[in-house]
Each structure stands twice: as structure tokens, then as C-alpha cells.
C-alpha positions in Angstrom: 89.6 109.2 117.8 92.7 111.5 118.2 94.5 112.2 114.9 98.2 113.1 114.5 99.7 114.5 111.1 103.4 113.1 112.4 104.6 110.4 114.5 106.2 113.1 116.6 103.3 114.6 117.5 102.3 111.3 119.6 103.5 111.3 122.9 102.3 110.1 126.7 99.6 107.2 125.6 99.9 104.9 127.9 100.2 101.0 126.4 99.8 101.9 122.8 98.5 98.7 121.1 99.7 99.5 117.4 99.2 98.2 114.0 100.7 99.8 110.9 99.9 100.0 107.1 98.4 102.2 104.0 94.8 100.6 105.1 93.7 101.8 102.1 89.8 100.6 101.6 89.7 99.4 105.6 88.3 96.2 103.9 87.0 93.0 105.7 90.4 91.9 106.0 91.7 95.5 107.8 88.4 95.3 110.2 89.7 91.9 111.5 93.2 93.3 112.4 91.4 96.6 114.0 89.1 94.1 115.8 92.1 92.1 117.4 93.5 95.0 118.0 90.3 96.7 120.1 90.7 92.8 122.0 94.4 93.1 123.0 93.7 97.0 124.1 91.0 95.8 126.2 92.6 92.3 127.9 95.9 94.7 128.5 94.4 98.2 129.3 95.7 99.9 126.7 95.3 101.7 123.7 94.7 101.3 120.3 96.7 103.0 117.2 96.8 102.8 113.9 100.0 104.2 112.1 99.3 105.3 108.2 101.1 106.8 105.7 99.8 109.7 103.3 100.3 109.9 100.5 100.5 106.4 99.5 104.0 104.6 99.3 103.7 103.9 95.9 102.7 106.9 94.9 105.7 108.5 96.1 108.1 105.7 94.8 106.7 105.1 91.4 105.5 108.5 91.0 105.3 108.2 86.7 103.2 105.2 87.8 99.7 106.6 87.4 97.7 103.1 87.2 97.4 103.2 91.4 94.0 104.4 92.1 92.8 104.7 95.6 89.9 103.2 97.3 89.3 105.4 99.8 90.3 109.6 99.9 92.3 110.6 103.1 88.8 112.1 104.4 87.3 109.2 103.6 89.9 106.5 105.5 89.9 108.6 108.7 85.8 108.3 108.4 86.3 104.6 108.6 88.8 103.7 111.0 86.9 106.5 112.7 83.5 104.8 113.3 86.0 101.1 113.7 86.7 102.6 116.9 90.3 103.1 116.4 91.3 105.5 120.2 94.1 107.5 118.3 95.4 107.7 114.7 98.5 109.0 113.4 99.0 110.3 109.7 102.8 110.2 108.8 104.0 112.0 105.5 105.6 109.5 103.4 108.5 110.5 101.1 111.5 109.5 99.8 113.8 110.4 102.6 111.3 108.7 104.7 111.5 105.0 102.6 114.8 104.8 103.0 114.4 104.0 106.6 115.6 100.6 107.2 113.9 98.1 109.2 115.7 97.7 112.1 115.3 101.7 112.3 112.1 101.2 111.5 111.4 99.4 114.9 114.1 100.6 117.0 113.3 104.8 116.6 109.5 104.6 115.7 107.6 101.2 116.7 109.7 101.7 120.0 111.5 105.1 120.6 108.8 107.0 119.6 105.5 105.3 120.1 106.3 102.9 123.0 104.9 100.4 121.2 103.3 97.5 123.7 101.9 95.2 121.6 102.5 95.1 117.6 99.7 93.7 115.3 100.4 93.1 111.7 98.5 91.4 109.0 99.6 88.5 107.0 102.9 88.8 104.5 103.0 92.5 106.1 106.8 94.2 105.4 108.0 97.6 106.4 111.4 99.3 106.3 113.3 100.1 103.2 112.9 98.0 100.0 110.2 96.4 102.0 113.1 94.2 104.3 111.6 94.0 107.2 108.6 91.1 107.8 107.0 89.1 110.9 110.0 87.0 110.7 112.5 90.1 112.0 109.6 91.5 114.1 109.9 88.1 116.1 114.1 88.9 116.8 113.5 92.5 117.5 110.6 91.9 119.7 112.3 90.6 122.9 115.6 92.8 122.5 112.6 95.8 122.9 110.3 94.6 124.9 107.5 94.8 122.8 105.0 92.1 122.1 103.8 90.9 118.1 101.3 89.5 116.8 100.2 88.0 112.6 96.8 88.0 111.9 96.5 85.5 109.5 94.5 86.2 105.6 91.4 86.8 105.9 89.3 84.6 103.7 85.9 85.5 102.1 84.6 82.1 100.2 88.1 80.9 100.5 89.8 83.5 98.4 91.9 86.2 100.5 90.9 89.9 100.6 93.1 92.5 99.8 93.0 96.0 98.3 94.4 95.6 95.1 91.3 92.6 94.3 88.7 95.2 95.3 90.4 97.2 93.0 90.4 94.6 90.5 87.1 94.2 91.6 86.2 98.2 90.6 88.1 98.3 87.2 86.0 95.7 86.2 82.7 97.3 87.2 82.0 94.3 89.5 80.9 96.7 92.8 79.2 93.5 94.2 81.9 91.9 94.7 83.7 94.9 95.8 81.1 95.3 98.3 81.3 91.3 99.6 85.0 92.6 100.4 84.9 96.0 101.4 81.5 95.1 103.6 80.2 98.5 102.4 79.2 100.3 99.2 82.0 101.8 97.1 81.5 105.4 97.5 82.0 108.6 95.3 81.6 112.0 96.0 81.6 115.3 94.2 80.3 118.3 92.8 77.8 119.1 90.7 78.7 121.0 88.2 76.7 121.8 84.6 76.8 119.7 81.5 75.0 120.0 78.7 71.7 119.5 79.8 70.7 116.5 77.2 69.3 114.5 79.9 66.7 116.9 80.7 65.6 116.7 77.0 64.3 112.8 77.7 63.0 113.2 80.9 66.4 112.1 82.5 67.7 115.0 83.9 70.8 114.6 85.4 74.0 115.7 87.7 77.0 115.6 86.3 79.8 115.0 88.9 82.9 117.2 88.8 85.8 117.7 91.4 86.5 115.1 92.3 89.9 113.3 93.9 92.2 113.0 91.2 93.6 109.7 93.4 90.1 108.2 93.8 89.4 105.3 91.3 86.1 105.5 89.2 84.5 102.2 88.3 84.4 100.6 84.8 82.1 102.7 82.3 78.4 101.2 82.3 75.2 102.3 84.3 74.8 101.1 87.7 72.4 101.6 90.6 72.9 103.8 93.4 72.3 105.4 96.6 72.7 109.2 96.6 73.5 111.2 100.2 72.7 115.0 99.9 72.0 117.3 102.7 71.3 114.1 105.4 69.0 112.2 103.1 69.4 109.9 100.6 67.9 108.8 97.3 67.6 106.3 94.4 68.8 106.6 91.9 71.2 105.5 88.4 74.9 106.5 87.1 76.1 106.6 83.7 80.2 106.8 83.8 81.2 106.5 80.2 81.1 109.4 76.6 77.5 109.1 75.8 78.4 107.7 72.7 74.6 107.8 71.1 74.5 111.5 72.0 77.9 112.2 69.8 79.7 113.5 73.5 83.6 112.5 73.4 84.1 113.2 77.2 84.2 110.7 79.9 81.8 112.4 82.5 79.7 110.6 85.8 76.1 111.8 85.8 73.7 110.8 88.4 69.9 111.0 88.0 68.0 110.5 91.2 64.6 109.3 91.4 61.5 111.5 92.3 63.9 114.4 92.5 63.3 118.3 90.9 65.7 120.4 92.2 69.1 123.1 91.8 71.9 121.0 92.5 74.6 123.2 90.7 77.6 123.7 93.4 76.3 121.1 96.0 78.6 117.8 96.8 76.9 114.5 96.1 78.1 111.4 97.7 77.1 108.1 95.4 77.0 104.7 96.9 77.8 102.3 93.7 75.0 99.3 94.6 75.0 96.9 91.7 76.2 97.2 87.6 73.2 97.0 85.5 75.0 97.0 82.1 78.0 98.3 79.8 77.4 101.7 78.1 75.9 100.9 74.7 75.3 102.9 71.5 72.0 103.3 70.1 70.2 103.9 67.1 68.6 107.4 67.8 67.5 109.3 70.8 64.0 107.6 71.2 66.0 103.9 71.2 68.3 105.6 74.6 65.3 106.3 76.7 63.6 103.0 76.2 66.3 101.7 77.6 66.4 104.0 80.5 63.2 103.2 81.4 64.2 99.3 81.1 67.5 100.8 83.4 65.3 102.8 85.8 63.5 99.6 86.9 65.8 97.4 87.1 67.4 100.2 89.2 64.7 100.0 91.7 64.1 96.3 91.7 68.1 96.5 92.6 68.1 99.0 95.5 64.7 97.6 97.3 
């Protein structure tokens, strides 16, 4: 996959077989559009692209807005739309100047001008341009006048409710990382650095890692304990997450700590990638210390009844 941090760096690709949006999550519904896509390319010799924005719209238009949280990192997007096969991707800074585009400028100097578009694939209720004018409707006028072909994929439907980003989001905030993964058709994913905490865990035999650095525009699932898979160094573990204060322990900082299964080792400085596999419960308060790792015990095998 070729990548492009402007739509002016994209020049001489012959029959460019585009789609355009913030793809953020590159969900079920997103894979369909791809796939389409990958099936035009192929019936019409061409070539498929994927226009993006970064950052995201609504982060530059709502920027005191700070409730949008983002599936998916900008490394982690081009990951996935990397392995869907995607033959060239362009990453366009998106400002204010930029929104004001409208949409008939929109298609005219970039879906046409500038990317020789052949064939334009949109997902349902998709709108570009400024204010969000533009839809499939104008698409359909402009189309002939350019030359162009277009194309709606229709909503994608998973037990007859439509995917889209902001429900796996929904999905997230409410610690619900099954359903996110029903919709996302992969487990939500964290990653960070270890950095030290204040070593409690190690007290009760549950030593732990406590994640630090990472993307401020990365959403962190509901507090509670959940089961996961931990990547680190090409291999990857069991293991459980605590995301929540630590409220029996007296701590009054929101922290993510990770123990892994069958694991003794230095992990201060290394990133950690955490697949979120299923919620096991809310974060709960307990009597004393010795009542706590009971219930980790309880946790740690429903953890690995979960992850076999």
C-alpha cells in the first residue's frame, strides 16, 4: 500500500477506484465498501484508493468538544486498511480552511482534477463538502458532467441493526467489547507503555503493568476488569485489565494495569498492545485486602475460561 500525507502528492495512477471517509474503526461495515471496491478495481483494471482525513473532522470543527474519542490511532487505521488490501492511501490534513470547501469543489478539483477519479464508492447516507452539502443524490448530477462513475453501498446490517462507528463506540463506553468486536470483526485494541505504579499488585501475588502513554484521542473502555490478550515482543499472552481507581486500595487515579498470566519479568519502558476479549465485571469495593484477591482468583479463572 502506498501512502500519501496530501492529495497532491497523488499523481499518475492509472483508473483510481476511490472511496472517501474518516474510516475510523474500519468496521464490518467499512470492509464491505473496501471489498466492493477491491471488485470494481479488479472487473475495470484499476486501482483502489482510499481518501482519509487526519485529524478527525470533528475534531477540528468542534474542537472544545472533547467527548469524540477515536477507535482506532492514525498508526493503527493505516495497519488496517493496510492488511484490507487497499493499493494506495492518501492521508489529507483536515482544517478549517479545508471544510469550507464546498461540494461541487469538492468533486470538481479533488474527486476529479486531482485524483482522476474513475469510479466513486460511497457508503450509505455518506455527505462531503462544506456543512456536509454534498450526498449520493449530487454525486449522481456531477457524475456524468465528469465522467466519473458512482456507486452507494447500502448499510450494512449485523442481526438487522446497522453498524457504524459511533455504536462501537457506544458499544466501548459501555464496556460491552463483545459487541464491539461482533462489529468491528476484531478485538478492540490498546497499546502503551509501561511505566511504574505503585507496586500494590505485587503485594497479592497480582503483579501488574500499569499502562501509560498512551493516545490522548484513543477511547478507553468503561472501568471494570476484562480479559485479554497481550502482544509483546511477537508473542502474546493471557491475561486480565483493571481500568478504574482501585477504590479498596484508597488510589484516586484512573490507571489501566494489565497482569499477564505465567509471566515474571522487567517490563518498565516496553509498549504493550492489549486486545480487550470479554468484560468480566464492574470495579467493585471491598472489605479489606484479603476480600480483593479472592476475587481475583474468581477473576483470573473466569479470565481463562473466557480466552480458551
Amino acid at each position: 500500500m502506498k501512502i500519501y500525507h496530501s492529495i497532491s502528492d497523488f499523481k499518475d495512477v492509472a483508473r483510481p477506484i476511490l472511496t472517501t471517509g474518516t474510516f475510523d474503526g474500519v468496521h464490518f461495515g467499512h470492509k464491505t465498501i473496501i471489498n466492493r471496491l477491491k471488485e470494481i478495481a479488479n472487473e475495470e483494471n484499476g486501482e483502489t484508493v482510499l481518501l482519509t482525513f487526519s485529524p478527525h473532522p470533528r475534531m477540528v470543527l468542534f474542537p472544545d468538544d472533547h467527548q469524540l474519542q477515536l477507535i482506532n490511532t492514525l498508526d493503527e487505521k493505516i495497519s488496517l486498511l493496510e492488511k484490507s488490501g487497499i493499493d494506495h492511501l492518501i492521508i489529507h490534513p483536515f482544517t478549517k480552511a479545508f471544510s469550507r470547501t464546498s461540494s461541487m469543489n469538492f468533486v470538481r478539483d479533488i474527486i476529479v482534477n486531482q485524483i482522476n477519479t474513475h469510479k466513486l464508492v460511497i457508503g450509505y447516507n455518506h455527505h462531503f463538502g462544506r456543512n456536509r452539502e454534498g450526498s449520493f443524490e449530487h454525486l449522481k448530477e456531477f457524475s456524468p458532467l465528469y465522467g466519473f462513475g458512482v456507486e452507494e453501498i447500502p448499510a450494512q446490517l449485523l442481526n438487522e441493526v446497522s453498524v457504524s462507528s459511533t455504536k462501537i463506540r457506544k458499544a466501548l463506553l459501555a464496556g460491552d467489547v463483545s459487541k464491539a468486536f461482533n462489529y468491528l470483526g476484531y478485538h478492540y485494541q490498546l497499546e502503551g507503555t509501561v511505566v511504574k505504579g505503585k507496586e500494590i499488585g505485587r503485594t497479592i501475588d497480582f503483579p501488574t503493568a500499569n499502562l501509560g502513554s498512551i493516545d490522548s484521542t484513543k477511547l478507553i473502555p468503561k472501568d471494570g476488569v476484562y480479559a485479554v490478550k497481550i502482544s509483546y515482543e511477537g508473542k502474546e499472552f493471557d491475561g486480565m485489565m483493571n481500568i478504574g481507581k482501585n477504590p479498596t486500595l484508597g488510589i484516586n487515579e484512573r490507571s489501566l494495569e494489565v497482569h499477564i498470566f505465567n509471566f515474571d519479568g522487567n517490563l518498565y519502558g516496553v509498549r504493550l498492545k492489549v486486545n480487550f476479549v470479554e468484560r468480566l465485571r464492574e470495579e467493585m469495593t471491598f472489605e479489606d485486602v484479603d476480600s480483593l484477591k479472592k476475587q481475583l482468583l474468581l477473576d483470573k479463572q473466569h479470565a481463562i475460561q473466557e480466552l480458551k
